[in-house]
N, C-alpha and C positions, 0 to 999 in steps of 0.2 A: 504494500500500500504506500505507495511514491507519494511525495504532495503534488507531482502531476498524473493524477489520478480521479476518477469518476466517485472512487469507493472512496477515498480521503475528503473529496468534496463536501458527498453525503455522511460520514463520520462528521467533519469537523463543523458543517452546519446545523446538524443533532444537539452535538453539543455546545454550538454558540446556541443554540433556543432554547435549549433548558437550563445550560446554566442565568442565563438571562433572565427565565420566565419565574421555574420554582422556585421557593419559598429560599435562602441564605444558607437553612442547614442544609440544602440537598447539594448544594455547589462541588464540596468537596467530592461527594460523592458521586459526582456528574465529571470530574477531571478525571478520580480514579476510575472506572466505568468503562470513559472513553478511550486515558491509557491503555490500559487491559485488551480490550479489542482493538485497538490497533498493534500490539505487541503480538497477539494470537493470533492474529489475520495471517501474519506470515508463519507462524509454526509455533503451535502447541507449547514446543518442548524450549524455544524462543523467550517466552510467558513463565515459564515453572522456572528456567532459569534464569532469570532477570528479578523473581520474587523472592528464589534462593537467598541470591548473594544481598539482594536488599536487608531480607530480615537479617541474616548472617551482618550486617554492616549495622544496621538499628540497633540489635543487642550487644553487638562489640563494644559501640561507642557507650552504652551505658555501662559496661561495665570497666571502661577503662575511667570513667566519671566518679566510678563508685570505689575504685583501690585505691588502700588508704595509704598506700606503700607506693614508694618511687620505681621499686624492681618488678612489682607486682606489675604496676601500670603499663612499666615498658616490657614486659613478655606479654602481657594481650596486646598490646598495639605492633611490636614486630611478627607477632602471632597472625593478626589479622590482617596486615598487609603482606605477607607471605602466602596467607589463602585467596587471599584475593587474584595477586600477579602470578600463582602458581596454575592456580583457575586460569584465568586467560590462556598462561602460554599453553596450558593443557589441551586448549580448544584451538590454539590458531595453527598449532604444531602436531595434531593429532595423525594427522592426513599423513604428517611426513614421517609421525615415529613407528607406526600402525599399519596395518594393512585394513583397517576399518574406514568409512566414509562417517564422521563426522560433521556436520553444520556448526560452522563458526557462527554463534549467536548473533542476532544484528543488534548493533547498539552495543556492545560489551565494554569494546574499547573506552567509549567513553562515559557511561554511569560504571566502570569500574576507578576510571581518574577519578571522579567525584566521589564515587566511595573511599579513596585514599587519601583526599584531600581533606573529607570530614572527618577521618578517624585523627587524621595528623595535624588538625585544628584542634580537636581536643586532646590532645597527647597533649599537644603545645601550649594548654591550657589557655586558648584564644577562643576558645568557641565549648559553649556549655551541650552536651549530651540532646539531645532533642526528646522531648516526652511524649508527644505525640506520633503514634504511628504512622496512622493518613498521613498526615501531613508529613513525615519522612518519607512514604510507600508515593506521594506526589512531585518530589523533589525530585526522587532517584527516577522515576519511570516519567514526568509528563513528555506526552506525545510530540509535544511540539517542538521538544530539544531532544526527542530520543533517539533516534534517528543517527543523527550527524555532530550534535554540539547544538549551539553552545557549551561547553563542558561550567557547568554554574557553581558557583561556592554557597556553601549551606548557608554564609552569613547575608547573601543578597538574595537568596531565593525563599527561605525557609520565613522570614518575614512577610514577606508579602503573600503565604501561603494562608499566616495569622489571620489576616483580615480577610482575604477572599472578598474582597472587594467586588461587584459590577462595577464595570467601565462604564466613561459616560461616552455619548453620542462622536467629540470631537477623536477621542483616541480609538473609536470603531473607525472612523476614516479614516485617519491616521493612519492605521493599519491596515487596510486597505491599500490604502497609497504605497507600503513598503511592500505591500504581494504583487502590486502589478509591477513596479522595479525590477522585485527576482522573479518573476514571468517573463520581463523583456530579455535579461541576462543568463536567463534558462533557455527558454525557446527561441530565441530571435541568432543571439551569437552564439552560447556553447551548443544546443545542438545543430547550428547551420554549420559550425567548422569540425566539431568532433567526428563525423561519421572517415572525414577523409584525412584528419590527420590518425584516426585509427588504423585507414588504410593503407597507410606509410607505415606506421609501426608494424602492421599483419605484412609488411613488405621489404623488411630492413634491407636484404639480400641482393633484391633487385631494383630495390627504387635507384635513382637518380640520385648525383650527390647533389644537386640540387633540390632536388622533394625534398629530400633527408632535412636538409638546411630550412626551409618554410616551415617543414612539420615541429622541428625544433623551435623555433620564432613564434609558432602561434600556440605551439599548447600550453605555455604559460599562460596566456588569455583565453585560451577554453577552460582551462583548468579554475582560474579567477571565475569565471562569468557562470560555471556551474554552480559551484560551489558558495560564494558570495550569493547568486541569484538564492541558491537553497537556505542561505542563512537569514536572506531579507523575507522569504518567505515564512520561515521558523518566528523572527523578530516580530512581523506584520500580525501573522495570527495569534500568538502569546499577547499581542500588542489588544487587540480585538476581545481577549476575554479580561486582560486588566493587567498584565505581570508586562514588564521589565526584562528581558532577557540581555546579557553580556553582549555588546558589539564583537564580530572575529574580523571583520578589515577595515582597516583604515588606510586606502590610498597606498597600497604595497609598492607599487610600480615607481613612487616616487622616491622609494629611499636610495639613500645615496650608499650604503655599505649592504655590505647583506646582515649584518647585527641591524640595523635599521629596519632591514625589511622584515626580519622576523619578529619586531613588537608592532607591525604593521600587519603579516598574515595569518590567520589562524591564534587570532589574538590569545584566547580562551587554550588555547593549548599549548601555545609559546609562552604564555605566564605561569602554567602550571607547570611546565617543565622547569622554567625559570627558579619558580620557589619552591618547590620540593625535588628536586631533582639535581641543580647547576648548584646551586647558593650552599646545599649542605657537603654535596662533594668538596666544591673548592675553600669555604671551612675548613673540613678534615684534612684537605691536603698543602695549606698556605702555607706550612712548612717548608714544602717543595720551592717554592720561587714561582719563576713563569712557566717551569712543566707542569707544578700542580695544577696551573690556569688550565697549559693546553692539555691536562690530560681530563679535567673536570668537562672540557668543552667536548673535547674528542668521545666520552663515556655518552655525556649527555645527549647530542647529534645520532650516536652509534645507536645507541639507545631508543633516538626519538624515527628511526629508519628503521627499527627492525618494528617497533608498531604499526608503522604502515602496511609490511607485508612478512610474508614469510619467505624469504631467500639473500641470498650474499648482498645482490645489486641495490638491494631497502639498506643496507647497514652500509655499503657504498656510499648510496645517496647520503645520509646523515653526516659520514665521517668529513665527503666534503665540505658540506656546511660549517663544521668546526672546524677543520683547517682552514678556510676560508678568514673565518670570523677572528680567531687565532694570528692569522699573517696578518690582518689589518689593524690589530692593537700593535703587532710589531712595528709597522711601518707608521703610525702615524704620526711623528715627526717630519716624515716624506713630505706626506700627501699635505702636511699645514704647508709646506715648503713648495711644493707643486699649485695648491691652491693662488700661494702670495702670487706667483710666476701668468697662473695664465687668467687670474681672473675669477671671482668666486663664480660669474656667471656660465663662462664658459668649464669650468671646474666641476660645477654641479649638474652640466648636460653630461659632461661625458662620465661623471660616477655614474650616474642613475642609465645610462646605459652601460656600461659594465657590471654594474649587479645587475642588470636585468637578464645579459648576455649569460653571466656566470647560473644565475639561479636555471639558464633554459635549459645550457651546456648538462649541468648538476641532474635536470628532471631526466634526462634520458636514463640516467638506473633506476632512477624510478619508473619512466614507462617500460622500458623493455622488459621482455618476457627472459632475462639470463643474459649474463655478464658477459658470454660469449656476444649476443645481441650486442650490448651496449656498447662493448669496444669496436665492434663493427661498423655501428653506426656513428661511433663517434671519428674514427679515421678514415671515412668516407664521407664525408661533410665537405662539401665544396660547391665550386657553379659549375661541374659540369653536367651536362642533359644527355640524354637518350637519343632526343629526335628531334625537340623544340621548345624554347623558350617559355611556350607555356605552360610546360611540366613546372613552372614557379607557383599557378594557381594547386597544385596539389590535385587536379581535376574536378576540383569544384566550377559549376556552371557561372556562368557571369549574374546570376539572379542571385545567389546565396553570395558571390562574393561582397554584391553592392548591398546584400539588408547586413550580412555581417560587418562588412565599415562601417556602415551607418549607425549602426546599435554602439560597433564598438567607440565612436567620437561621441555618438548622444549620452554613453556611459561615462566615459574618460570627461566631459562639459558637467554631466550632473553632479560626479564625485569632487571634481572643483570648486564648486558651486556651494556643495553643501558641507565642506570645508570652511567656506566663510558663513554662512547662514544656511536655517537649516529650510530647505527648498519647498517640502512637503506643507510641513505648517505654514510658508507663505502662499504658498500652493491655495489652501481654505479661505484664502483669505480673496480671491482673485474675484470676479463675477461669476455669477452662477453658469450665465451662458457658454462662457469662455471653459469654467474647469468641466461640464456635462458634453462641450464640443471635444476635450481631449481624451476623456473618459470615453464616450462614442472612436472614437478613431483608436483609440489603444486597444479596444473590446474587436473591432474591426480586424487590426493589424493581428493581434495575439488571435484569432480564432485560423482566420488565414492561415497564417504561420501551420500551425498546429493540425487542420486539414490537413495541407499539402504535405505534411510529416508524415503521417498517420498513412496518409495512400500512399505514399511513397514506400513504406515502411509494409504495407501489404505486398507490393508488386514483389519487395526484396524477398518477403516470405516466401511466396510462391514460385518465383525464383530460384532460390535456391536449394530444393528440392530436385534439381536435375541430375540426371545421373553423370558420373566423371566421364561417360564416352562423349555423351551430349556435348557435355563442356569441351572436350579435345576437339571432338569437329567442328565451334565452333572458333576456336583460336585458332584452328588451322584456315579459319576462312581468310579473306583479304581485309584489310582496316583498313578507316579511313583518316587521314592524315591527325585528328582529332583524337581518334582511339591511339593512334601510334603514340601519339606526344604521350600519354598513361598509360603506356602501355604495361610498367609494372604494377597498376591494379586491375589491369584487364578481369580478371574470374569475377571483379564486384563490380564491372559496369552493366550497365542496360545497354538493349542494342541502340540505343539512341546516344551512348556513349558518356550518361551522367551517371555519377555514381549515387546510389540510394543510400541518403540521409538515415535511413531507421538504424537505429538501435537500442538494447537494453536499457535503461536507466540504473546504473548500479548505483548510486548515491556517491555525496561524498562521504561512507564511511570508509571508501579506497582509498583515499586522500592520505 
């Protein structure tokens, strides 16, 4: 149950009427309700374990509240952060130590941060035991951050669970206004680019060093425009029933270092790493000098890469980030020295395209499918083509190219914008006429979009069901100069030579 979804829709509008309609004490009861079935929707076993480790986290924290002894206290709290991170790796790791088929829980990764975050807020005697169950069993599961994140701290959510407040009229729009943002950012850019810059990855071997080079350039901005779009979505409708949820970007693309860009991406999980994770290592280790640093960074990256997935090129991707981050505390005597020289202005164009450059270079072990992939496609990076020049669009159609620049400058204008003020709230404020004429055109634009996906995403189905001889005679037929230029995603073109848009919605829980 995606939030672009028919069955999310009707779920999340259920529960905007009831909690809205019935009486105040059913409220809680209408968030837990709705969590519940949207956590079962996708597997039973999903649901039972998601309730597990919850109560396992409720009772922990009361009894690490309740020992009256320092040694006591810290064997349940290393206690239950051992069962917690053993649990995970149990489930994400199961496939490779087993010959059983396990399902990696959805959601785990992150209501199990938040459960290590609250046991080690009250370890740290910062945050008192929570007594209320519901309203722990609403923290750790509501639907609208379980998914993906925000990953929330007990001390900003768990308050506002107290009141259970109705919103009033202006924050329903509100919220509103931040779901059709991640609707543009979902549908309009990341899935106009993602189908073909998959098709480059599904093609490391034979793409072009040129593909290779675009697909690198842009998935950083599919990656942003899914992910982001799914958090404005998360924020919009949490927005809608009354709560607050943690912002995870702020303007990544603009930092000048990659330490920059990561209190910029994935805020909510770059801060969590930050203080339970960076800050106690390099403590433990200040003895050391500047390897304690780079070894605290190095652990923490290594760390925060093998999260993402299960294999070498995840703990790759990470290790770079902390080397990365590590050579730029070295050198900054440099870089203030380089600054004086060329100018802060021209100094802060080309940082912010060099960590941009570096984070894209970096993503390739995180997309590829194996480290062999990734050194492959990273030594084969270059302009040269196959056949023709327009192997640069990655065979995307000139239709998908012009709505994704379009979205992508109308985005990059917005998040400008609402850096100085905030756009939406002046947005309400505009004439009626005016914000019902963009609301019309946006309902217009996103229904379009989504159509043309959706049939697209048919014909791919149907499609692809042909048997391997079919497909042989038909690559043995003649191209035309269009099909040759892509030729290495040939197996996923239409005979009309576009490639079909459709695919899975995995979430950002790959992220």
């Amino acid at each position: 149950m995606s939030f672009i979804s028919l069955n999310f829709v009707v779920l999340f509008a259920c529960t905007f009427i009831l909690y809205h309609t019935l009486p105040s004490r059913f409220r809680k009861a209408t968030l837990l309700t709705a969590s519940c079935l949207f956590i079962g929707f996708y597997h039973l076993t999903f649901l039972i374990t998601a309730l597990i480790l919850t109560l396992t986290t409720f009772y922990l924290g009361k009894w690490i509240g309740q020992a009256k002894r320092e040694s006591g206290m810290k064997g349940i709290y290393f206690s239950g952060v051992c069962f917690l991170v053993v649990s995970w790796l149990a489930f994400r790791y199961a496939d490779r130590l087993t010959n059983c088929h396990i399902l990696f829980p959805l959601g785990i990764s992150f209501y199990t941060f938040q459960a290590i975050s609250y046991l080690t807020e009250i370890y740290w005697q910062e945050e008192e035991p929570e007594k209320s169950l519901p309203d722990f069993m609403i923290y750790m599961l509501f639907f609208m951050k379980f998914l993906s994140g925000p990953i929330e701290r007990a001390s900003d959510m768990l308050p506002q669970l107290k009141s259970c407040k109705a919103t009033d009229y202006t924050s329903m729009v509100y919220g509103m206004r931040l779901i059709v943002v991640g609707l543009i950012k979902k549908l309009i850019l990341a899935d106009s680019i993602a189908p073909y810059i998959d098709g480059v990855f599904g093609s490391v071997y034979t793409a072009s060093g040129v593909q290779l080079l675009m697909a690198c350039l842009l998935y950083p901005i599919e990656l942003y425009a899914d992910f982001s779009g799914y958090t404005d979505i998360a924020l919009g409708g949490a927005r809608m029933l009354g709560f607050k949820l943690s912002p995870n970007f702020n303007r990544p693309f603009i930092a000048q270092t990659t330490a920059d860009f990561w209190r910029r991406w994935h805020m909510s999980l770059s801060f969590w790493v930050r203080d339970y994770l960076y800050l106690p290592l390099s403590s433990n280790l200040r003895g050391w000098g500047q390897w304690g640093v780079f070894l605290s960074l190095a652990l923490t990256f290594t760390g925060l890469g093998i999260w993402h997935g299960a294999g070498w090129n995840f703990a790759v991707y990470g290790l770079i980030q902390g080397v990365i981050i590590f050579y730029e505390m070295k050198t900054t005597a440099f870089h203030r020295r380089l600054k004086a020289q060329l100018g802060s202005r021209l100094y802060a164009t080309l940082s912010v395209v060099r960590t941009y450059l570096l984070f894209a270079v970096s993503l390739i072990f995180f997309r590829a499918g194996s480290m062999a992939e990734a050194f492959h496609y990273i030594s084969h990076l270059s302009f040269d083509v196959h056949y023709s020049w327009k192997e640069m669009n990655i065979g995307m159609p000139d239709h998908n190219s012009i709505v994704a620049g379009s979205a992508l400058v109308l985005i990059l204008v917005y998040e400008y914008f609402m850096s100085k003020h905030d756009l939406l709230e002046a947005f309400g404020r505009q004439p009626a006429a005016v914000r019902w004429s963009i609301y019309y055109l946006l309902a217009i634009i996103l229904f379009h979009t989504g159509t043309v996906q959706l049939g697209q995403l048919h014909i791919f189905t149907i499609l692809t069901i042909k048997t391997h001889d079919e497909e042989k005679q038909r690559t043995e037929r003649s191209h035309t100069f269009h099909e040759k230029a892509i030729y290495p995603f040939y197996p996923f073109y239409s005979p009309t030579g576009s490639l079909f848009p459709g695919r899975p919605f995995h979430g950002p829980e790959e992220l």
